[in-house]
KEDOPA-700950 format. One line per field, with one value per residue (C-alpha): y, z, x; residue number from 1. Coordinates in Angstrom, 2 decimals, m for minus. Layout:
BEGIN
py: Y	...;
pz: Z	...;
px: X	...;
pos: NUM	...;
***
This chain:
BEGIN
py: 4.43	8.57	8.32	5.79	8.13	4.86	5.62	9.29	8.15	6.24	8.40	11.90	9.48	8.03	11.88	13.05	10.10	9.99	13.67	12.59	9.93	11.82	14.49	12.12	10.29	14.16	14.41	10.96	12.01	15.10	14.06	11.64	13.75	15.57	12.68	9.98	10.51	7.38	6.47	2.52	2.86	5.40	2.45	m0.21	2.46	2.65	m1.26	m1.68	m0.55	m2.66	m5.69	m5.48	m5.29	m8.41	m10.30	m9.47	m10.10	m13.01	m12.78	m9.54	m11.46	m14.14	m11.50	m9.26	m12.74	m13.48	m9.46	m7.08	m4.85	m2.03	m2.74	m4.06	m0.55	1.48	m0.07	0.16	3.58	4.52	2.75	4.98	8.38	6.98	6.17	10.26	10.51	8.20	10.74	13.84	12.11	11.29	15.32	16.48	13.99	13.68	9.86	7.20	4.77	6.30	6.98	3.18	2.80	5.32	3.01	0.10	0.87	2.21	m0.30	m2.47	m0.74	m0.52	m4.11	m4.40	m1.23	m2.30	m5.75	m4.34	m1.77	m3.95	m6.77	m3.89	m2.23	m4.95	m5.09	m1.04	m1.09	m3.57	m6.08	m3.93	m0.76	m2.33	m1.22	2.26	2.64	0.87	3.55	6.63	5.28	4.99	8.00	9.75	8.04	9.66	13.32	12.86	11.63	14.80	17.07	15.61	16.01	19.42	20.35	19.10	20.57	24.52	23.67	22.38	26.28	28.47	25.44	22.85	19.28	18.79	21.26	18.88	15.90	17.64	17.74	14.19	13.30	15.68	13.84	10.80	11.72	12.90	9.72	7.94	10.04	9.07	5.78	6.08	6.83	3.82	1.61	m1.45	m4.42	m7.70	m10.94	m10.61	m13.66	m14.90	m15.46	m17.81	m20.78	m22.82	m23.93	m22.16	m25.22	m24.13	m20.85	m21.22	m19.93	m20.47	m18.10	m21.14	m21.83	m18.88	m21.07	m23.86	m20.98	m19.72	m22.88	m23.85	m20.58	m20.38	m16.73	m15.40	m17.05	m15.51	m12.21	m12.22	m13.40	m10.61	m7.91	m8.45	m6.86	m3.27	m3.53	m4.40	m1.21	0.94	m0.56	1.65	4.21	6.79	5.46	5.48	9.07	10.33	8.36	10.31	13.26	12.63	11.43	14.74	17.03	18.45	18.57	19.33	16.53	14.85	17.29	16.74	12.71	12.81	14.86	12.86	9.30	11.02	12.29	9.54	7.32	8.89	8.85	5.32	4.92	6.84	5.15	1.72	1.84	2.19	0.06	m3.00	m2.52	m3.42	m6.12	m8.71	m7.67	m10.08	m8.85	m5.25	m6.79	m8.27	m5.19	m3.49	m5.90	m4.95	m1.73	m1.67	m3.84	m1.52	1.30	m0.22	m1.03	3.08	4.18	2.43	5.90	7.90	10.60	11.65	13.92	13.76	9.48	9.60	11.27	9.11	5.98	7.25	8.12	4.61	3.08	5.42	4.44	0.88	0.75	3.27	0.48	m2.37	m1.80	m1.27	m4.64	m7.03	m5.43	m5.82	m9.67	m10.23	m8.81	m10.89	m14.33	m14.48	m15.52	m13.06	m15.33	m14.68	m11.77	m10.39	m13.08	m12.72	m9.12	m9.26	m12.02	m9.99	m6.94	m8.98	m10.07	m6.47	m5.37	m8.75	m7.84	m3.87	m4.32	m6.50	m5.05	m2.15	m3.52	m4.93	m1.79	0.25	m2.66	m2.79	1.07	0.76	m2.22	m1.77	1.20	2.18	1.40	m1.77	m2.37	m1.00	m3.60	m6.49	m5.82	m4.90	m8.28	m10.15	m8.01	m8.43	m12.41	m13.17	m11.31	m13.50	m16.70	m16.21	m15.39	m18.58	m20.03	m18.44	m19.29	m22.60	m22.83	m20.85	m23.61	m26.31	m24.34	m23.33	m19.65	m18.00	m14.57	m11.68	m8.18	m5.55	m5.18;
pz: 23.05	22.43	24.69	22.49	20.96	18.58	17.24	16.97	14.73	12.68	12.15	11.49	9.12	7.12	6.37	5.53	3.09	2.36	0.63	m0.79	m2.53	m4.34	m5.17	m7.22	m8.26	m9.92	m10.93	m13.01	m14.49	m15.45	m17.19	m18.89	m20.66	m21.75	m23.24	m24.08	m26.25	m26.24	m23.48	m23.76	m23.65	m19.96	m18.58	m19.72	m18.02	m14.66	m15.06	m14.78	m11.41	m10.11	m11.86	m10.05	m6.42	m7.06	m8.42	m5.45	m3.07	m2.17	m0.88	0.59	2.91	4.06	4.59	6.98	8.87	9.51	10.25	12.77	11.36	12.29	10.57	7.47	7.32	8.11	4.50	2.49	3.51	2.37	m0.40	m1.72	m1.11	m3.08	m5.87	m6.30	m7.45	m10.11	m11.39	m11.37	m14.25	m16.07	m15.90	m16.56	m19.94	m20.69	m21.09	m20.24	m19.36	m16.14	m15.41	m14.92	m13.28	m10.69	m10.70	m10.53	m7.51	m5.59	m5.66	m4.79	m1.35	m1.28	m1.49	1.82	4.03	3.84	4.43	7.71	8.93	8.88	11.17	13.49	14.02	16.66	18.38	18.99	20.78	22.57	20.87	21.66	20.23	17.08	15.30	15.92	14.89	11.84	11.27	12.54	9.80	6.87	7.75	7.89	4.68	3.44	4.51	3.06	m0.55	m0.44	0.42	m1.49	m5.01	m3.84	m2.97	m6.27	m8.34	m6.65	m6.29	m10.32	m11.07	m9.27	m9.25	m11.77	m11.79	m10.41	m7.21	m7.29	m6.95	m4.40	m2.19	m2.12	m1.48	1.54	2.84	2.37	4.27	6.87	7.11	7.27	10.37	12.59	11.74	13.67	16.70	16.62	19.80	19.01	21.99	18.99	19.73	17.08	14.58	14.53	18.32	18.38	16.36	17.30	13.52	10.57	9.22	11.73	10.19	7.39	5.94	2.85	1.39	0.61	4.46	4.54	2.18	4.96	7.73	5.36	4.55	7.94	9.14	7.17	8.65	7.10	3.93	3.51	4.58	2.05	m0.57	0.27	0.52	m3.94	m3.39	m2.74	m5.29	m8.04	m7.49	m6.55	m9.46	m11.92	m9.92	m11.81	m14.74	m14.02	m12.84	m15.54	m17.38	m15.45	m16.25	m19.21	m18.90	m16.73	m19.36	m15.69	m15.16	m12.07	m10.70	m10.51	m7.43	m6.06	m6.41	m5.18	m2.01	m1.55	m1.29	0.42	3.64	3.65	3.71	6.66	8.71	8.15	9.61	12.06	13.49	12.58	16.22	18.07	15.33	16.24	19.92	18.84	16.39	15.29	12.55	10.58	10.55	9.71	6.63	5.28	5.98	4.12	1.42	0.40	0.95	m1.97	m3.70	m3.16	m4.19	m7.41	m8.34	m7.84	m10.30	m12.98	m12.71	m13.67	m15.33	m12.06	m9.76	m7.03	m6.83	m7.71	m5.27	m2.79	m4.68	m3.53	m0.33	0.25	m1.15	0.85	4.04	3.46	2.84	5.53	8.02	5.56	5.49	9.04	10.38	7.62	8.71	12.41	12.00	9.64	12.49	15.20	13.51	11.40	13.81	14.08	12.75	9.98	9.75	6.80	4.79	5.23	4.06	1.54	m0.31	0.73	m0.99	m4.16	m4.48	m4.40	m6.81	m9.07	m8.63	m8.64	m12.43	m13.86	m12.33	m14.33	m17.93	m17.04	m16.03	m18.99	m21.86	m20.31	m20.24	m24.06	m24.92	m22.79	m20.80	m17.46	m16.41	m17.42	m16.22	m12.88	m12.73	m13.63	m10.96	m8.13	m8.79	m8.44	m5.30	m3.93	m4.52	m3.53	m0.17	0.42	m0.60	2.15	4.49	3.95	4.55	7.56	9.39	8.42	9.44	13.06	13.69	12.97	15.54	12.79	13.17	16.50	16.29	18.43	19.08	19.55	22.83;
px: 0.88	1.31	3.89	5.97	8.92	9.00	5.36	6.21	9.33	7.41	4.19	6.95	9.57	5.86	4.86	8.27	9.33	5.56	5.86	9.40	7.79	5.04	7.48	9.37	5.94	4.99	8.56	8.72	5.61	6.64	10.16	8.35	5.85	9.10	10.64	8.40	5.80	3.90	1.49	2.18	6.39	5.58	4.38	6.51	9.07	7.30	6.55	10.14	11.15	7.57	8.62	12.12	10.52	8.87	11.61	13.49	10.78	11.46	14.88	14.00	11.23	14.75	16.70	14.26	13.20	17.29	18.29	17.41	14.57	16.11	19.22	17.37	15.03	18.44	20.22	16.65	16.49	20.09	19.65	16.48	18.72	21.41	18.55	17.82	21.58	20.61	18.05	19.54	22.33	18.69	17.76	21.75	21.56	18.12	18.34	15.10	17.68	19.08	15.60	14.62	17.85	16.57	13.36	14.43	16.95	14.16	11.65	14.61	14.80	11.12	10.86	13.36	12.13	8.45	7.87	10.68	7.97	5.16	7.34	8.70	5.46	3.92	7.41	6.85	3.43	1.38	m1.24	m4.16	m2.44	m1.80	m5.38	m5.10	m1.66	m2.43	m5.48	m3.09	m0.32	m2.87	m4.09	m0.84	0.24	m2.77	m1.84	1.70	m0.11	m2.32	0.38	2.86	1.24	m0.22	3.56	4.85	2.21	3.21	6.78	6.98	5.57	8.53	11.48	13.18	12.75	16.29	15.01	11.89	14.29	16.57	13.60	12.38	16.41	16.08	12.67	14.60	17.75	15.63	13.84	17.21	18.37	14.98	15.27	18.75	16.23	14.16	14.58	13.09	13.41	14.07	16.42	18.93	17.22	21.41	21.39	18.12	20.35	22.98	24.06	24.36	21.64	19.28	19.63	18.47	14.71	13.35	10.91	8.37	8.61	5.68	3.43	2.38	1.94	m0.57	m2.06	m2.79	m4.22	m7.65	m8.54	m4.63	m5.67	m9.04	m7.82	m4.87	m7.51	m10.07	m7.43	m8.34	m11.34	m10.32	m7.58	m10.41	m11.00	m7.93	m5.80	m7.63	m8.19	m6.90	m8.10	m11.67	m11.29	m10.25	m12.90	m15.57	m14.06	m14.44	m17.92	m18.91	m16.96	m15.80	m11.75	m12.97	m14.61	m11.19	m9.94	m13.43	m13.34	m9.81	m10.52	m13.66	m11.77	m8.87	m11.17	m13.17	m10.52	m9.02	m12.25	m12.27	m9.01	m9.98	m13.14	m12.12	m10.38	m14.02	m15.91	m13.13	m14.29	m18.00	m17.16	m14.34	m11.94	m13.41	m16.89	m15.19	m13.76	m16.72	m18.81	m16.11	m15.66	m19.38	m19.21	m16.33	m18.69	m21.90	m18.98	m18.58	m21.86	m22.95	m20.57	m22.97	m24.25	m21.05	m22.93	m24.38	m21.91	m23.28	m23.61	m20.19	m18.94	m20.90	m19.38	m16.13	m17.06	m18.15	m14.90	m12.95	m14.31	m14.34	m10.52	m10.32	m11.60	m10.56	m6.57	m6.00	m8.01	m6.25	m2.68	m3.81	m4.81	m1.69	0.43	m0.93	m1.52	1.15	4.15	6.49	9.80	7.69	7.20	9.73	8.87	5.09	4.80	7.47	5.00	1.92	4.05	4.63	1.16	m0.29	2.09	0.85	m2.69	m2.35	m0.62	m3.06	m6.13	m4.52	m4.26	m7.33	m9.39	m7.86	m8.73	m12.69	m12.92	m12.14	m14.13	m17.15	m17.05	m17.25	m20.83	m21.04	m17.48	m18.69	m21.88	m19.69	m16.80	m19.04	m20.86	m17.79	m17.21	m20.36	m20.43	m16.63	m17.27	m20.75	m18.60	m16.15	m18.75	m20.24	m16.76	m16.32	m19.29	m18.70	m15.37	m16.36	m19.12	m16.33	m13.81	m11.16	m11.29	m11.01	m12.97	m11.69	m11.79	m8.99	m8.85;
pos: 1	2	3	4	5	6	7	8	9	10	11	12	13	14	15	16	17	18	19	20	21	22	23	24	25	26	27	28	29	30	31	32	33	34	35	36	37	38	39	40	41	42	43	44	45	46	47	48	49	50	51	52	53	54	55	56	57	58	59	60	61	62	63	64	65	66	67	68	69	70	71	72	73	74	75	76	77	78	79	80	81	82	83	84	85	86	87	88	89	90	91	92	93	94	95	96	97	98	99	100	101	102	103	104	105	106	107	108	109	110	111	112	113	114	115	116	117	118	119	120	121	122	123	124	125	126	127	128	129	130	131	132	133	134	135	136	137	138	139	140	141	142	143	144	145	146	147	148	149	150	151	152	153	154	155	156	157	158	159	160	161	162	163	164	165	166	167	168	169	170	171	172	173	174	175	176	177	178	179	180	181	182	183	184	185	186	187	188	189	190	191	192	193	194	195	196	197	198	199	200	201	202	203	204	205	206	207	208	209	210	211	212	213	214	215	216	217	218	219	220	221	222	223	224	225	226	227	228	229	230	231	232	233	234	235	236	237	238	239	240	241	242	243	244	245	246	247	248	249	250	251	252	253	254	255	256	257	258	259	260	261	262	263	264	265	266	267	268	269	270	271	272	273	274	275	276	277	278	279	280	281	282	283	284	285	286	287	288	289	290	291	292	293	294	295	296	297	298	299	300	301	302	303	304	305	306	307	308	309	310	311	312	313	314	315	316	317	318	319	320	321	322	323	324	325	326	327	328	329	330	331	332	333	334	335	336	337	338	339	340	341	342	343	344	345	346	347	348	349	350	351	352	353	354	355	356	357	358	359	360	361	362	363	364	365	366	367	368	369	370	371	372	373	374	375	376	377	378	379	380	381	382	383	384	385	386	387	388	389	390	391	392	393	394	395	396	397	398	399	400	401	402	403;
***
C-alpha cells in the first residue's frame, strides 16, 4: 500500500487542506468576535454555510454516483479556492454578509469533495488495505487539526486576518494541484448505460440498499453514539474549565483526545486482525459510553482526562471500522450517494446534539448531563448487540475480519 503514489496524494492533500481548513476555522472565529457581538447571531452565521451542505446533499450524492470521482473532487476543490476570494471582500468591507457567502460556498464544495473521497478511497488500494488507510487518514486529519489551530493561533500574533486567509487559499490551491496527480482505475459511470433512462439515479435509490443490509443500518445508527458526545465537545470543555477554574485544562483535554485518538487509529489495524469490525464497534460504542459516564466527576482532573482518553480511543478505533464496512458493503454505484446522505446525517445530528448539549449544561449541568447521556450510550450499544446476535444466529449478518 506505501508504495501507492495515490495514498501518498491523498494522506499529503488531507494535511495540507486539513491546516487550510482550521486556518480559516480560527480566522471565522476571529472576524466574528470583531463584528458580532452576540453569541446566538455567531452561530446562526456558522449554521448557515452547514445548513447549505445539507440542502445540497442530496444532489451532490447523484452527481458523484453519475461522474468520475476524480473529476467531481477536481471541481469541489476549485470551487473551495474560489470561496477564500469571497472572504477577503468580507475583511476589505467589514460586512457579515459576504462572510456567509464565503460559508455557504464552501460547505457547498464540501458537500461534493467528501462524499468523492470516501467512494475513491477503495478504488485506490485493495480490500484488505482499506482499515489502515482509514486509521492513517484519521490520524492525519488529526495532525492537520492540531497543527492547524496551533498555526493560526502564532500566525494571528505577527500577520493580519487577510495573511491568515491567504494561507488557507494557498493549502487549498495546493490541494487542487495533487489532486491533478491522482490515478484512479474507475469505468466512467456514462459508459456503463446504453440510454439516457438507464442513467438515471435517484438519491432515494440509497434508502432500500440500506434497508436490506441490516449490518449498514446498524452501523449508520451507532455512528450517533460518538457524536452524543463530540457535538458538544467544545462546549463541555469549556464547561470544565470552568468547573476546574483551570484555562488550562482545555490544552490538556484537547491534547489528551487528540493523541489518544490517533493511537486508536493507529492500533485499530492489529485489533481488526483479532476481531470483526463489528465487535470493534461495540467495544467502542461502550467505551464512549463508559467515557461519558466518568465525566460525572468533572471536578476531578485527573478522571477527566482519562474520560477523554477513553473517548479518544474509542473513535480512534470506532471511525475507521464503520468507514471500512461502509466502503465494502455498500456497493460501489453507490457510493456518492451513500456518503453524501451519511454526510448530511452527521451534520443533522452534530447541530442538534449541539443545541442540545448547550440547553442541558444550562438547565442541569454537566454531571448529571454526563450520567444521563452515557446511559443512553451504554443501553443503545447493548440493544444492538442483542440485535446482532440475533440476526448472526438467523444468518443476516456475515461477520468478517480485515484481512
Amino acid at each position: 500500500m506505501w508504495k501507492n503514489k495515490n495514498v501518498w496524494i491523498l494522506l499529503i492533500g488531507e494535511f495540507v487542506a486539513g491546516v487550510g481548513l482550521w486556518l480559516g476555522i480560527i480566522g471565522n472565529l476571529e472576524f466574528m468576535q470583531a463584528l458580532v457581538p452576540s453569541d446566538f447571531m455567531k452561530s446562526l452565521i456558522l449554521a448557515s454555510g452547514l445548513v447549505a451542505g445539507i440542502a445540497i446533499g442530496p444532489w451532490a450524492g447523484r452527481i458523484t454516483d453519475r461522474l468520475k470521482k476524480k473529476t467531481v473532487m477536481l471541481a469541489a476543490g476549485f470551487v473551495r479556492s474560489i470561496s477564500v476570494c469571497f472572504m477577503f471582500v468580507a475583511i476589505h468591507n467589514e460586512s457579515v454578509l459576504w462572510m456567509v457567502v464565503f460559508l455557504i460556498t464552501i460547505q457547498l464544495s464540501a458537500a461534493f469533495y467528501f462524499p468523492a473521497l470516501q467512494a475513491a478511497i477503495p478504488l485506490v488500494v485493495q480490500e484488505k488495505d482499506l482499515m489502515e488507510l482509514n486509521g492513517v487518514y484519521m490520524n492525519v486529519s488529526t495532525l492537520s487539526r492540531i497543527g492547524g489551530t496551533a498555526a493560526a493561533g502564532a500566525l494571528l500574533v505577527v500577520i493580519s486576518l487577510t495573511m491568515l486567509y491567504l494561507a488557507s487559499l494557498i493549502a487549498y490551491m495546493a490541494l487542487f494541484i495533487l489532486t491533478l496527480f491522482l490515478t484512479i482505475k474507475e469505468e466512467n459511470p456514462r459508459q456503463k448505460h446504453n440510454s439516457t433512462e438507464e442513467m438515471e439515479t435517484s438519491f432515494r435509490d440509497v434508502f432500500p440498499v440500506i434497508k436490506r443490509m441490516p449490518i449498514v443500518y446498524m452501523t449508520l445508527t451507532m455512528a450517533v453514539i460518538p457524536l452524543l458526545f463530540l457535538g458538544g465537545f467544545n462546549l463541555m470543555v469549556i464547561n470544565i474549565s470552568e468547573i476546574q477554574n483551570s484555562a488550562e485544562i482545555k490544552g490538556v483535554l484537547y491534547a489528551a483526545e487528540g493523541t489518544a485518538f490517533m493511537l486508536g487509529a493507529f492500533f485499530v489495524k492489529w485489533i481488526s486482525q483479532k476481531q470483526s469490525h463489528y465487535h470493534i464497534l461495540f467495544f467502542c460504542s461502550f467505551l464512549v459510553g463508559a467515557s461519558q459516564l466518568l465525566l460525572y466527576f468533572a471536578h476531578i482532573p485527573v478522571i477527566t482526562i482519562l474520560a477523554f482518553i477513553l473517548f479518544g480511543f474509542a473513535v480512534g478505533c470506532f471511525f475507521p471500522s464503520a468507514a471500512t464496512i461502509f466502503q465494502t458493503k455498500v456497493p460501489k454505484e453507490f457510493h456518492g450517494r451513500f456518503f453524501s446522505f451519511r454526510n448530511m446525517l452527521d451534520r443533522v445530528i452534530f447541530q442538534v446534539v449541539l443545541i442540545m448539549t448547550g440547553a442541558m449544561l444550562d438547565i442541569i449541568g454537566l454531571s448529571h448531563m454526563a450520567v444521563i447521556i452515557g446511559i443512553v450510550s451504554i443501553m443503545t450499544t447493548v440493544m444492538f448487540l442483542i440485535v446482532f446476535r440475533r440476526n448472526k444466529e438467523e444468518g443476516n449478518m456475515e461477520v468478517s475480519r480485515a484481512g
